[in-house]
C-alpha positions as CSV (number, residue, x, y, z in Angstrom):
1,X,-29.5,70.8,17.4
2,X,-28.5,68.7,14.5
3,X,-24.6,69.8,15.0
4,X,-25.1,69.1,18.8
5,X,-26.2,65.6,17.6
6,X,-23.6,64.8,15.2
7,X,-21.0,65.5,18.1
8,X,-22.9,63.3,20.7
9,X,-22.9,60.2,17.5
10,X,-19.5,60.9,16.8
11,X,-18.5,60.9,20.6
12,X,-21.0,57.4,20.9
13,X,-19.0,55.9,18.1
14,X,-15.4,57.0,19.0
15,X,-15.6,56.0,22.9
16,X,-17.2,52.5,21.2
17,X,-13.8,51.8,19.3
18,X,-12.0,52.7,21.5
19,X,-13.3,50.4,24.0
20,X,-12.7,47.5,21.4
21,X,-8.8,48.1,21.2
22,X,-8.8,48.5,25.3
23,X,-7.7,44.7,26.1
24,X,-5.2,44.4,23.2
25,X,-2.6,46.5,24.9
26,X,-3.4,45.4,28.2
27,X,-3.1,41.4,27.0
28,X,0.8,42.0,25.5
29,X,2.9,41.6,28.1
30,X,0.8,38.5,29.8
31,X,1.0,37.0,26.1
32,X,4.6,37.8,26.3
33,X,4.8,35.5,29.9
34,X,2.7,32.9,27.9
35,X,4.6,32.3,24.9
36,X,8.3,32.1,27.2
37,X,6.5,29.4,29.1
38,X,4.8,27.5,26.1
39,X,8.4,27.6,24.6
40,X,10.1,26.5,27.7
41,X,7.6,23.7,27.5
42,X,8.1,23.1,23.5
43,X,11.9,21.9,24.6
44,X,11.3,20.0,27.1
45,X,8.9,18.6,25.2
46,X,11.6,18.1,22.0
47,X,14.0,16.5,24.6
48,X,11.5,14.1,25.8
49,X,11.2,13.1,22.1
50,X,14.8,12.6,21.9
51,X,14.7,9.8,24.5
52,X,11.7,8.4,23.5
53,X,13.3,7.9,20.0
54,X,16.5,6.4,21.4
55,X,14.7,4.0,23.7
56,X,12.5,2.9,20.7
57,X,15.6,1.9,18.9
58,X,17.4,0.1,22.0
59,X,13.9,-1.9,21.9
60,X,13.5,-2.3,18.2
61,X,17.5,-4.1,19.0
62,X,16.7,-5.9,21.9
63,X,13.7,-8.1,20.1
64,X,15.7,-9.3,17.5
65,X,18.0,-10.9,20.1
66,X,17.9,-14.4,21.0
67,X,15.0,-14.7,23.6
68,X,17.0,-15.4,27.6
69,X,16.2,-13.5,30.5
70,X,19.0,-10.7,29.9
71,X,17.2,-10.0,26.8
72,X,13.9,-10.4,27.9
73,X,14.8,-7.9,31.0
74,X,16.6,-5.4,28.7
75,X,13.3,-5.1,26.6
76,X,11.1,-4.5,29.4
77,X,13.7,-2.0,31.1
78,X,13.4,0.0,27.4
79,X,9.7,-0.7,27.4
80,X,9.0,0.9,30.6
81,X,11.8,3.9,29.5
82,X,9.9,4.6,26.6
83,X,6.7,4.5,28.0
84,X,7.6,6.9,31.2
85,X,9.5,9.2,28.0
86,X,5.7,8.5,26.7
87,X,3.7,9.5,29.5
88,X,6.1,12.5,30.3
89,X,5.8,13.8,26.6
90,X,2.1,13.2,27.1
91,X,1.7,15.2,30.2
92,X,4.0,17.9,28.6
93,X,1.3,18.5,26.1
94,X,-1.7,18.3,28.6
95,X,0.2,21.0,30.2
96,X,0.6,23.3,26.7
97,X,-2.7,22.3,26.0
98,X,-4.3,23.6,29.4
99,X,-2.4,27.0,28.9
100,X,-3.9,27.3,25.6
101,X,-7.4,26.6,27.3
102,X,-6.8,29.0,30.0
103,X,-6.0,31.9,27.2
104,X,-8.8,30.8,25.3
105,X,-11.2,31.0,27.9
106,X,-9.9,34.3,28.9
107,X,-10.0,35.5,25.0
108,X,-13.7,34.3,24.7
109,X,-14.9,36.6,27.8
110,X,-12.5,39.0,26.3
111,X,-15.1,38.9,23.0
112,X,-18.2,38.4,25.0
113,X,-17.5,41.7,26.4
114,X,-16.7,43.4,23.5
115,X,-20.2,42.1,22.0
116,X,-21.8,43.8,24.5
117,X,-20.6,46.8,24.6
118,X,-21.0,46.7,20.6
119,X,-24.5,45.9,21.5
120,X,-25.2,48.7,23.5
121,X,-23.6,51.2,21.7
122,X,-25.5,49.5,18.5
123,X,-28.6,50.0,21.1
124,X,-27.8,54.1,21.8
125,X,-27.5,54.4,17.9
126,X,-30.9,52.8,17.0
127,X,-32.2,55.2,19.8
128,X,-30.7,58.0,17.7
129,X,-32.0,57.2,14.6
130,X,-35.5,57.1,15.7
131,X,-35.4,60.1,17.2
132,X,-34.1,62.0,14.4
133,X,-36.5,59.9,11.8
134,X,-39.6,60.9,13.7
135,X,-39.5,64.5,12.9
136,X,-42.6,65.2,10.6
137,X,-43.1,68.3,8.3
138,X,-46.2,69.2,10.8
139,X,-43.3,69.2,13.8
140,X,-41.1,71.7,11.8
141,X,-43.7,74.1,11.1
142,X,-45.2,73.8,14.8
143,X,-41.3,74.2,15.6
144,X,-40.9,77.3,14.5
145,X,-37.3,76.7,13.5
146,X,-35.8,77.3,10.0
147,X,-36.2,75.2,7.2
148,X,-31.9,74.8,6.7
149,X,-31.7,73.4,10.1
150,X,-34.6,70.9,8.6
151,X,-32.2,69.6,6.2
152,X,-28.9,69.4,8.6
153,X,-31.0,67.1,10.5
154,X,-31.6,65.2,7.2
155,X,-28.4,65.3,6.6
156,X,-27.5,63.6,10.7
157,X,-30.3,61.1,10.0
158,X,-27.8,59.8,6.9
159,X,-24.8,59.9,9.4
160,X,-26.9,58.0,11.6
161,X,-28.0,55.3,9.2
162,X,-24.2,54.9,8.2
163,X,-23.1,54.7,11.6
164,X,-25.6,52.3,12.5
165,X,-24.6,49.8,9.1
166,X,-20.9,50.1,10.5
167,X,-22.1,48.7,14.0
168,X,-24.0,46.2,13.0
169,X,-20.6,44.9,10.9
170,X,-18.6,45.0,14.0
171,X,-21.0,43.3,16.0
172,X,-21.4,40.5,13.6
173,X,-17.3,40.4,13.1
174,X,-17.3,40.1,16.8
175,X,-19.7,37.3,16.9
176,X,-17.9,35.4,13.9
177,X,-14.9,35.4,15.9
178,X,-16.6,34.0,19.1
179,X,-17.9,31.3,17.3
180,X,-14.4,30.3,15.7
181,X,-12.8,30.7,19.3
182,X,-15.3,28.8,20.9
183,X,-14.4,26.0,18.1
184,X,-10.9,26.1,18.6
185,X,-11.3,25.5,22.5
186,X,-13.7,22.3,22.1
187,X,-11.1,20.7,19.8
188,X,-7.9,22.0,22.6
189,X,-10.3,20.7,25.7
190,X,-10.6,17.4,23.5
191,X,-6.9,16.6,22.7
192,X,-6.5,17.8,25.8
193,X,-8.3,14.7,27.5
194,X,-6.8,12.5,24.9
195,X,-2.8,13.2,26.3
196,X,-4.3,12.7,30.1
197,X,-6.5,9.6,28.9
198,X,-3.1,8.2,26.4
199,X,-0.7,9.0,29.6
200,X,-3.1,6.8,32.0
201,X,-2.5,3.7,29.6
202,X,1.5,4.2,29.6
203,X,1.1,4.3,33.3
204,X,-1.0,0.9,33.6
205,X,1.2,-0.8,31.0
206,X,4.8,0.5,33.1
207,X,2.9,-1.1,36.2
208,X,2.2,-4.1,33.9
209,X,6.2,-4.3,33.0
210,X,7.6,-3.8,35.9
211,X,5.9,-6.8,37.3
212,X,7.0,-9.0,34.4
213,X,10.6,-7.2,35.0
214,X,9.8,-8.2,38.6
215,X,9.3,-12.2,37.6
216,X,12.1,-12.6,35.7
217,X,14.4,-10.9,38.1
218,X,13.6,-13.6,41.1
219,X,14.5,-16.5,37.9
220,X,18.3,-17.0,38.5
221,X,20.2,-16.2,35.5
222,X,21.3,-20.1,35.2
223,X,17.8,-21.7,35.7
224,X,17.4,-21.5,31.8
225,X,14.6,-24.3,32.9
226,X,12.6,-22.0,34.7
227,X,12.7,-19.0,32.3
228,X,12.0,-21.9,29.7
229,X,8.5,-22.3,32.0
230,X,8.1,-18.9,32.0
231,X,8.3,-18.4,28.1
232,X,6.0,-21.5,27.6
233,X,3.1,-19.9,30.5
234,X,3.2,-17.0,27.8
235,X,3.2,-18.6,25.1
236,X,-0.1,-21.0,26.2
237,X,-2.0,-17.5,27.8
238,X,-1.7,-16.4,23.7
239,X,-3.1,-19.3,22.7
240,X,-5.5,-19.4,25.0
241,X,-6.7,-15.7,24.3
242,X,-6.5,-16.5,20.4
243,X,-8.7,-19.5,20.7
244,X,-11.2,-18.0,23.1
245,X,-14.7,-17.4,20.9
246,X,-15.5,-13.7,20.2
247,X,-19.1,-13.6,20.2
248,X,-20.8,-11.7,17.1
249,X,-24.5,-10.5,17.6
250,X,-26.8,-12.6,15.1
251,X,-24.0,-14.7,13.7
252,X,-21.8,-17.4,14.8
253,X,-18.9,-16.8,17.2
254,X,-15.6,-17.0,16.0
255,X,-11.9,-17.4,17.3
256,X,-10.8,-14.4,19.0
257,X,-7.3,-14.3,16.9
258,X,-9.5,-14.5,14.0
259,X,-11.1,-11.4,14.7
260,X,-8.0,-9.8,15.5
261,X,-6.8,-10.4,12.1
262,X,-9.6,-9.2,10.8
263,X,-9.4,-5.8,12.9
264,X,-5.8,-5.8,11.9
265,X,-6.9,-6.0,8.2
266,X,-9.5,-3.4,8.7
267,X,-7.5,-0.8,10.5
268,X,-5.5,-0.6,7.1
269,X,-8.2,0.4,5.2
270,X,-9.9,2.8,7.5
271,X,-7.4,3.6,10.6
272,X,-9.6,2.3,13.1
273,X,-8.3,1.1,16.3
274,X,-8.8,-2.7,16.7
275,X,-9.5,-2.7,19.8
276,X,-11.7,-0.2,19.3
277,X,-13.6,-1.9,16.7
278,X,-13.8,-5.0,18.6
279,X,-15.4,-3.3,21.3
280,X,-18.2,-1.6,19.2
281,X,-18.9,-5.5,18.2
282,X,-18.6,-6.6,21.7
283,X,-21.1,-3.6,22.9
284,X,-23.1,-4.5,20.1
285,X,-23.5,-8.4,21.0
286,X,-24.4,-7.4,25.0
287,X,-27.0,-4.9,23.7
288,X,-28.4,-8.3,21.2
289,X,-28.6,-10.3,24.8
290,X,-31.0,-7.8,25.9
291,X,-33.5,-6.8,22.8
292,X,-33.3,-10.5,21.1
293,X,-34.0,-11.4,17.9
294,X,-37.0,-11.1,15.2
295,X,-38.1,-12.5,12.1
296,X,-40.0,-10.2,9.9
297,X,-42.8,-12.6,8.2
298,X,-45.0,-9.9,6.9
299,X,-43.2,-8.7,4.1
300,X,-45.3,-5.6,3.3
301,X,-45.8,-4.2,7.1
302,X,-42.5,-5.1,8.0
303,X,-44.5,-7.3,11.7
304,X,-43.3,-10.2,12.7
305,X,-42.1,-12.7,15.6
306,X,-39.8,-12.8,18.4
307,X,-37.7,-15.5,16.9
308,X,-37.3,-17.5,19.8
309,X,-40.7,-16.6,21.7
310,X,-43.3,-16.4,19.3
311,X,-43.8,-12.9,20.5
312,X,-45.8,-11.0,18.1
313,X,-44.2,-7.3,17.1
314,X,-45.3,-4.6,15.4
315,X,-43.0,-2.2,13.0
316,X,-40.0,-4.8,13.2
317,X,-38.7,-2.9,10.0
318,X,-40.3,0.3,8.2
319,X,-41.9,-1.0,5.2
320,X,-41.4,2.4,3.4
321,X,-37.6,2.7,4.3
322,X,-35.8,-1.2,4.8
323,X,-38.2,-3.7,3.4
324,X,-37.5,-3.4,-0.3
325,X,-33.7,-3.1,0.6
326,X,-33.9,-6.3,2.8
327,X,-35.9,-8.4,-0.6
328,X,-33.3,-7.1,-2.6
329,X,-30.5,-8.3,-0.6
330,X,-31.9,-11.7,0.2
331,X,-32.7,-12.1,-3.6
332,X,-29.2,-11.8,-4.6
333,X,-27.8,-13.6,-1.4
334,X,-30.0,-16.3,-1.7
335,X,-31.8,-16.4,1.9
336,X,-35.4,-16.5,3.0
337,X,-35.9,-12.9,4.4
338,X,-39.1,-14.4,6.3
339,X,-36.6,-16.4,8.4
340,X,-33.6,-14.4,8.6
341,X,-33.0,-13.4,12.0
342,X,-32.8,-9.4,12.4
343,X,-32.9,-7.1,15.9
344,X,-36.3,-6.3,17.3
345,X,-37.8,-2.7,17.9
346,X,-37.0,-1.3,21.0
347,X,-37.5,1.7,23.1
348,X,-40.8,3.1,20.7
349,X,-38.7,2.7,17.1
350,X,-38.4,0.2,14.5
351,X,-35.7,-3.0,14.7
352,X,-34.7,-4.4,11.5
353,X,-30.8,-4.5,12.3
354,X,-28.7,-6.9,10.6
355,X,-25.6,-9.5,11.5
356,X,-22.8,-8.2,13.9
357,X,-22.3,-4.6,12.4
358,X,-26.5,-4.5,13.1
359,X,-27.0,-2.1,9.8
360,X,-30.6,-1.2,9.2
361,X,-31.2,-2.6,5.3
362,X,-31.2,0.7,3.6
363,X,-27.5,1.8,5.2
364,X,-26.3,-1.3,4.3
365,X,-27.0,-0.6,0.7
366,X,-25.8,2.9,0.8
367,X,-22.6,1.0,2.0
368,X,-22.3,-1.9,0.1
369,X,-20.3,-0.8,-3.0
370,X,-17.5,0.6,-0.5
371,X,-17.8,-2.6,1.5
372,X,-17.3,-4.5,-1.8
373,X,-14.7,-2.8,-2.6
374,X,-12.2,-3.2,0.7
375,X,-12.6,-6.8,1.0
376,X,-12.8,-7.8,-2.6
377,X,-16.3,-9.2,-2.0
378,X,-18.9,-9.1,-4.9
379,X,-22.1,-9.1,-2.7
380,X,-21.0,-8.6,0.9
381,X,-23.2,-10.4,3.7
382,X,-24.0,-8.6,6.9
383,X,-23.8,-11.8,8.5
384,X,-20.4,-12.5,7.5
385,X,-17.8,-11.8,10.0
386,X,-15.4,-9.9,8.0
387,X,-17.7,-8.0,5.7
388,X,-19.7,-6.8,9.0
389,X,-16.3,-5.9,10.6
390,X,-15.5,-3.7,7.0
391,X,-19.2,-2.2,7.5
392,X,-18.8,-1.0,11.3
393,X,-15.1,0.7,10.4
394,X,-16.0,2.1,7.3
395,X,-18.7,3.6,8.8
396,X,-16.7,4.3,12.2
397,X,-14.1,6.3,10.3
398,X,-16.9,8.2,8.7
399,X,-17.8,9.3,12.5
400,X,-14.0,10.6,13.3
401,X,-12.8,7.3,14.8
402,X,-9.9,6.9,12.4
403,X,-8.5,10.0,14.0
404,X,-7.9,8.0,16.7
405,X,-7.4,9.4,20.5
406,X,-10.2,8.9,23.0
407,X,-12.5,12.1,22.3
408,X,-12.7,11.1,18.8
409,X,-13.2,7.2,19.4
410,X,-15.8,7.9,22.0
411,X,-17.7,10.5,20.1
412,X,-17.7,8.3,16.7
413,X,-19.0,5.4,19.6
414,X,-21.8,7.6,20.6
415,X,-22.8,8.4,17.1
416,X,-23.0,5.1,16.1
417,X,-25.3,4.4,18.5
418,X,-27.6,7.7,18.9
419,X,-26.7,9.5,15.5
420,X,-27.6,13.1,15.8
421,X,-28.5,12.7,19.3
422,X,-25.0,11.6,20.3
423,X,-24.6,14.2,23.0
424,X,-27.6,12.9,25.2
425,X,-27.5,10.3,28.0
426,X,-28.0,7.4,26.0
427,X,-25.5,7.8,23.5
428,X,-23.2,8.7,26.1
429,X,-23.4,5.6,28.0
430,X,-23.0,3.9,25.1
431,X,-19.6,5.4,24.3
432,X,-18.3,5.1,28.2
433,X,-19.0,1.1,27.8
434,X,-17.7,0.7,24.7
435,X,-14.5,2.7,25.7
436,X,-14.2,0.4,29.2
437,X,-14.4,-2.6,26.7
438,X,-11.9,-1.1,24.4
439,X,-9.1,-0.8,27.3
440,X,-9.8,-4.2,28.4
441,X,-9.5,-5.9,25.4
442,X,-6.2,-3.6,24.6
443,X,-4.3,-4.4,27.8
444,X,-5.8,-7.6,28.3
445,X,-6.1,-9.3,25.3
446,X,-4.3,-7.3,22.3
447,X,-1.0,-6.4,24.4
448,X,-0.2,-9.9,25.4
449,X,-0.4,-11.0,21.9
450,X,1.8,-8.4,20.8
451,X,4.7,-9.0,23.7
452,X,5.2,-12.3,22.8
């Protein structure tokens, strides 16, 4: 009996590992198709770079150039080169990307299966075991068979329990590798949407250019007068977008090319995207509209008032967590905290938010040594303008934003918002408006400042 079950253990086992090898000789010659078309891809793709480099430098040319219409023409002919260069190199990678999603779905059923199979033949070798480790001495007597036989047994129970160790290996091997391929496709299916999301803005700004390319064209090449209107219609549209007021939640508004500056400023520091940035700030001063302000008068419960209705609130900020921060930081900035305007609780929680970047107190001070240190600041003021717009990157590029590309600026959005319960509805929404504000303020605002 015990040989008879050493063969069926050794049979379980061998037809197990041999089922895990199965799909790696059936997978070569489709991974052989795969890589020829990802490298047919890979030179296209390293062509496409070639004329987007060339048609950078005709550009880079062209603006030094004494503005007239021939010029002006010539750089938008090179600008809308480069960006359809652009938006075929990003649809190029979408399209490598997409393979490599396609193969990793395929690889993660591949390892699915394998798990189970490991699992059942893991099940069929538990069975085993207990059947072999519930023979009692009372059973062998009653039995009636020899006492060797007893010990062979003994001996396939060991087997067993080694056989079993060695399954449970493979099955957690199998499981590790899951996981890391299940990784790998998240971050491919995210740079995957940031090429298609990247190519959709080079196609609205080649529209954009063409119709410039468009107005200039119908301007005969000897009405200087009229291209002289032209330039000046630009030139007061800049103005006119750098003197409209960017409002700031709980803090004064200020010039919108101010606040460009600053982003511009910023973005060295931490990589962040202005006009991603400003459209945290701009999210951020809609959402003020809404909840209002408070003043926190009860410095040891953390109630107040509405500041503008009287309205009486409970919890404005948690006395165990903000309060002492807040004193501290009014102490050393020299303001009432009784009167200082925060944001009031919403939605169940506490409020307690302060100045543009709305920082709870005790962030603020986990943050205010860094904040210090990139704008030179001694005690920075989350109601100053450029400290607040230091806070919200610094703590932007914490999130992933500095990465750039949409996945991570919209996940870093929703984090800011919802912490670890970015992923649910609200945080989500919050991200999708904040990413709509970003492109407008890009294309409408930021571009047309920078074609000049």
């Amino acid at each position: 009996m015990a040989k008879n079950l050493k063969i069926i253990i050794f049979l379980s086992l061998f037809v197990s590992v041999l089922m895990l090898g199965h799909f790696t000789w059936a997978q070569t010659a489709t991974d052989d198709a795969v890589a020829k078309r990802q490298a047919a891809l890979q030179a296209e793709l390293d062509k496409t770079q070639k004329d987007i480099d060339y048609w950078a430098n005709i550009l880079a040319g062209k603006q030094k150039e004494t503005a007239s219409i021939s010029r002006d023409i010539s750089i938008l002919n090179a600008k809308i080169a480069e960006a359809n260069a652009l938006i075929k190199k990003k649809n190029i990678i979408a399209q490598q990307l997409g393979k490599d999603i396609t193969a990793k779905v395929a690889t993660i059923e591949t390892l699915d299966q394998k798990m189970e199979r490991q699992k059942s033949a893991l099940a069929e070798l538990i069975r085993k075991t207990n059947e072999v480790e519930s023979y009692s001495v009372g059973e062998l007597v009653l039995s009636g068979k020899p006492l060797s036989d007893f010990f062979v047994d003994l001996e396939a129970s060991g087997f067993i329990t080694e056989s079993l160790n060695s399954a449970l290996a493979l099955v957690r091997e199998t499981r590790i590798e899951t996981e890391a391929e299940k990784e790998d496709l998240s971050k491919k299916q995210a740079a995957e949407i940031d090429a298609r999301k990247a190519a959709e803005a080079e196609q609205r700004l080649v529209k954009k250019n063409e119709e410039q390319k468009k107005q200039l064209l119908a301007v005969n090449k000897n009405q200087e007068k009229a291209y002289q209107s032209i330039l000046s219609e630009r030139q007061k549209a800049a103005a006119k977008i750098r003197s409209a007021l960017f409002a700031l939640r709980d803090s004064a508004s200020i010039p919108f090319g101010t606040a460009y500056n600053y982003a511009l400023e910023v973005q060295k520091v931490t990589g962040v995207r202005p006009a991603f940035l400003l459209a945290i700030l701009t999210q951020e001063t809609n959402l003020g509209e809404n909840v209002g302000q408070c003043l926190v008068t009860n410095l040891v419960t953390g109630d107040g008032v509405g500041k503008n209705t009287g309205t009486v609130f409970k919890g404005i900020m948690k006395p165990t967590r903000d309060l002492a921060p807040f004193i501290n930081l009014a102490s050393r900035l020299g303001f009432d905290p009784a009167s200082q305007p925060v944001s009031c609780p919403q939605g169940g929680g506490y409020g307690g938010a302060m100045g543009p970047s709305q920082f709870i107190p005790s962030t603020w001070v986990g943050y205010e040594k860094r904040i210090a240190a990139a704008t030179g600041v001694a005690i920075p003021n989350p109601w100053i303008a450029h400290d607040a717009f230091f806070a919200s990157a610094l703590y932007l590029a914490d999130l992933g934003a500095g990465a750039g590309g949409y996945s991570a600026e919209s996940a870093a959005a929703a984090k800011y918002y919802a912490g670890s319960n970015w992923k649910k509805t609200a945080g989500q929404n919050y991200a999708s408006s904040v990413m709509g504000h970003a492109q407008n303020i890009q294309e409408n605002m930021i571009d047309p400042l920078q074609n000049l």
